[in-house]
Backbone as CSV, one residue per row, in Angstrom:
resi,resn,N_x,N_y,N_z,CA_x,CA_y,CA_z,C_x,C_y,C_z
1,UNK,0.848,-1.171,0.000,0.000,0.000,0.000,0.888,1.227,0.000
2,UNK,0.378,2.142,-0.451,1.264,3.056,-0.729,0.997,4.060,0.699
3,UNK,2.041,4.631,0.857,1.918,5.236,1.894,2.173,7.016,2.141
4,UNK,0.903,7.465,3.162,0.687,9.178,2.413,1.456,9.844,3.391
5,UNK,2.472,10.686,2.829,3.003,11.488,3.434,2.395,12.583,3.571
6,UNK,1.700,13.330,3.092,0.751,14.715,3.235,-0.206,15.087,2.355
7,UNK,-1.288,16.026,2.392,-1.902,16.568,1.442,-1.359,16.805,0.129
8,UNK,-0.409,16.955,-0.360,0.338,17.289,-1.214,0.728,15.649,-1.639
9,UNK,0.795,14.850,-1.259,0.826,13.188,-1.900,0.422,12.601,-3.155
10,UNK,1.096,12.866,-4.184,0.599,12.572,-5.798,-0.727,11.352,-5.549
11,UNK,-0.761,10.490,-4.475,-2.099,9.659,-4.253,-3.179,10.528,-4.392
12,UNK,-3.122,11.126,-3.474,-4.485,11.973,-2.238,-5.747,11.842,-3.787
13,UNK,-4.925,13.046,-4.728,-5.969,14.033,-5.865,-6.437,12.173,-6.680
14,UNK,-5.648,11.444,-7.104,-6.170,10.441,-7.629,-7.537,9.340,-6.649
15,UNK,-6.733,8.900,-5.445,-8.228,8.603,-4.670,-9.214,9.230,-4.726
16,UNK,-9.440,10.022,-4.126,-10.283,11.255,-4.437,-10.970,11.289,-5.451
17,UNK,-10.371,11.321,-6.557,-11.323,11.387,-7.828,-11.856,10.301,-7.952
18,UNK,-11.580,9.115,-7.659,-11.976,7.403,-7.925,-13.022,7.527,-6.959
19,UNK,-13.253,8.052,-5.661,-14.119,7.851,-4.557,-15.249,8.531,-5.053
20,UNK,-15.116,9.606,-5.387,-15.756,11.046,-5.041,-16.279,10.758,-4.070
21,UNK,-17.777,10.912,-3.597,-18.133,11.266,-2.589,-18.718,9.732,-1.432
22,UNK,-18.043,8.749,-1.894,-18.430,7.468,-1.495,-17.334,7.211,-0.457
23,UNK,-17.129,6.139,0.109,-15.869,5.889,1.713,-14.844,5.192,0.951
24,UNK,-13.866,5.441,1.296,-12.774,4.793,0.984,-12.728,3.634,2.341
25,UNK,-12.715,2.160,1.536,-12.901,1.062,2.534,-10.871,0.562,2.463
26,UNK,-10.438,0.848,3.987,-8.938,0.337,3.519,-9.115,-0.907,4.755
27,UNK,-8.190,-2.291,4.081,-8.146,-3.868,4.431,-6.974,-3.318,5.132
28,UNK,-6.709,-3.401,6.368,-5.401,-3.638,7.291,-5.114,-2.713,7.604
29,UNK,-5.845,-1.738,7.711,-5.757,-0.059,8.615,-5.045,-0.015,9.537
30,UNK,-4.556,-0.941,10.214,-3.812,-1.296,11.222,-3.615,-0.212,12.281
31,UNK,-3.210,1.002,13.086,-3.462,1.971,13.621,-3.847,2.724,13.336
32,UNK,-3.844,3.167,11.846,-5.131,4.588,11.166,-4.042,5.473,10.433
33,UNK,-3.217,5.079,10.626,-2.075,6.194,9.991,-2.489,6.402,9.113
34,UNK,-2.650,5.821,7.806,-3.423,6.113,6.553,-4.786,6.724,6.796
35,UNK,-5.499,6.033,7.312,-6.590,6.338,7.508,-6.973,7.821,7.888
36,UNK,-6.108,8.077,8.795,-5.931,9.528,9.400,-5.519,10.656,7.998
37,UNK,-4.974,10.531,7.429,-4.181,11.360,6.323,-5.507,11.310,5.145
38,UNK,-6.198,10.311,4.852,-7.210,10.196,3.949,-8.502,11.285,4.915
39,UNK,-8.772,10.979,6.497,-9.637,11.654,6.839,-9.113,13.115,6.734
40,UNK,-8.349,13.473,7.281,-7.873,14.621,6.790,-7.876,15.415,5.680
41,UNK,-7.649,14.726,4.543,-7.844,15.267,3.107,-9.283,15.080,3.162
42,UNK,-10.682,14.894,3.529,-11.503,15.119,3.455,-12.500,13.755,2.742
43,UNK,-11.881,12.671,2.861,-12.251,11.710,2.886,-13.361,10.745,3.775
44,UNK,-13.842,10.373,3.342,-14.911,9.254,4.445,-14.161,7.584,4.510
45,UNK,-14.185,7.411,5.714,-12.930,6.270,5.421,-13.832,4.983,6.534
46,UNK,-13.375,3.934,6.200,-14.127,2.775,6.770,-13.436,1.553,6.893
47,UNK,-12.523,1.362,8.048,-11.467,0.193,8.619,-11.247,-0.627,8.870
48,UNK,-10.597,-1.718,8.421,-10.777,-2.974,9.151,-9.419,-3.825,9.128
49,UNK,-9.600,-4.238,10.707,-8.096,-4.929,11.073,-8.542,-6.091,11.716
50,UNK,-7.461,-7.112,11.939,-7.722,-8.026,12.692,-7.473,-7.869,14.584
51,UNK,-6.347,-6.423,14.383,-5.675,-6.598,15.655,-7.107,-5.327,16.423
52,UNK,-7.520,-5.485,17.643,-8.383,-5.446,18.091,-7.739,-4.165,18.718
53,UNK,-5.730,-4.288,19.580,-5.327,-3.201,19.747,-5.297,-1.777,18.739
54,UNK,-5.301,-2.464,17.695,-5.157,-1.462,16.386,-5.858,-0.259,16.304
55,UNK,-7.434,-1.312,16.362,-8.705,-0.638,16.022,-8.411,0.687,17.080
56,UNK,-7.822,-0.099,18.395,-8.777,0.713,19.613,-7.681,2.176,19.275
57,UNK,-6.537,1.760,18.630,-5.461,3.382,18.120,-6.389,3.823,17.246
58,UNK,-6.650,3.163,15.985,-7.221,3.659,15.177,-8.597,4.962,15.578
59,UNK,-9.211,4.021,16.412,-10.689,5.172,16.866,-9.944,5.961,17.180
60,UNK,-9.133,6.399,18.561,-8.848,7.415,18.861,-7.940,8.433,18.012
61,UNK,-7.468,7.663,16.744,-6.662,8.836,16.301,-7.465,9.589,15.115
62,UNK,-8.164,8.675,14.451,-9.779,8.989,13.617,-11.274,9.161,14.207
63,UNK,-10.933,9.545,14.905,-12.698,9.742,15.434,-14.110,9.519,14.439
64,UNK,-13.438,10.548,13.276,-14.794,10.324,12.357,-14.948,8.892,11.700
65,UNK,-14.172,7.852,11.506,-14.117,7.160,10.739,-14.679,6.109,11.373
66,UNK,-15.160,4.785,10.381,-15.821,3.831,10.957,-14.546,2.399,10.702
67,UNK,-14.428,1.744,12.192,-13.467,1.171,11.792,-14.332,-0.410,12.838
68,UNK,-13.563,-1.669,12.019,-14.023,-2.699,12.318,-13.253,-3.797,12.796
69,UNK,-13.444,-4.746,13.628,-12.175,-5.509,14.228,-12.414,-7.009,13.755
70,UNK,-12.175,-7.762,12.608,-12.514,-8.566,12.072,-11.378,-9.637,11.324
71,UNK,-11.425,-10.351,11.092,-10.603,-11.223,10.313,-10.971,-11.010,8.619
72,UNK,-10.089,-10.714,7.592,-10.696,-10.534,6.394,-11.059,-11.265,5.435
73,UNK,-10.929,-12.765,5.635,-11.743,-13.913,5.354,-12.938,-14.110,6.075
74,UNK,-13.614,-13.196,6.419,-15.095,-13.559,6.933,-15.833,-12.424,6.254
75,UNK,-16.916,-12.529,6.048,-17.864,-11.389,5.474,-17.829,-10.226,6.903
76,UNK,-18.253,-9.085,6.613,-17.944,-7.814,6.999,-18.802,-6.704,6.750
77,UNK,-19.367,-5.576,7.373,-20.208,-5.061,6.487,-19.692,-3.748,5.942
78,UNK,-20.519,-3.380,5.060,-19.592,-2.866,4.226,-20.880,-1.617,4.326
79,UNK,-20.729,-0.553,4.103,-21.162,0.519,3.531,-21.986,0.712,2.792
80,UNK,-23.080,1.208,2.143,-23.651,1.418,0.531,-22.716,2.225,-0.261
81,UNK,-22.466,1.476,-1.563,-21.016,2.194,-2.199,-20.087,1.971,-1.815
82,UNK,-18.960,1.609,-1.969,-16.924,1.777,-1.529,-16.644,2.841,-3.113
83,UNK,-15.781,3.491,-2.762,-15.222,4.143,-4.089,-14.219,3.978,-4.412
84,UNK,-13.180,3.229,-3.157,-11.737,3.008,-3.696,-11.710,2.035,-2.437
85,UNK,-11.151,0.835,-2.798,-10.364,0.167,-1.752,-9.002,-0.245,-1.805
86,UNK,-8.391,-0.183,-0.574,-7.067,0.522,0.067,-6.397,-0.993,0.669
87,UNK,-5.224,-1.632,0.329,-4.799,-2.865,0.941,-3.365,-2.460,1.683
């Protein structure tokens, strides 16, 4: 996965356009670091890890975001719409 160094991240403007206004669903969010940099750029973002410690970084460092503590061989729920998904 590629990884965002700032607003200015040749990624950001391309997600973005692939999402528009739908959640970016990322597989292995693992503490939110990404996640955080996508909410930031103004993204709707929607998480899922296996590690349960992860999640619990993840909430607190994303507040807005919806994040899930799951294994990714099991069904999961998902959103109406994904616009880009994130591995």
């Amino acid at each position: 996965m590629a990884e965002f160094a700032s607003d200015s991240d040749p990624w950001l403007p391309l997600i973005a356009d692939r999402a528009g206004d739908q959640p970016i669903l990322e597989l292995g969010c693992g503490g939110g670091r990404d996640s955080a940099t996508l909410a930031d750029a103004g993204q709707s973002v929607v998480g899922i890890d296996l590690s349960a410690e992860s999640i619990e970084r993840a909430k607190s460092r994303v507040p807005s975001a919806r994040f899930h503590c799951q294994d990714l061989r099991q069904p999961f729920p998902l959103p109406a719409g994904i616009g880009v998904v994130l591995a």
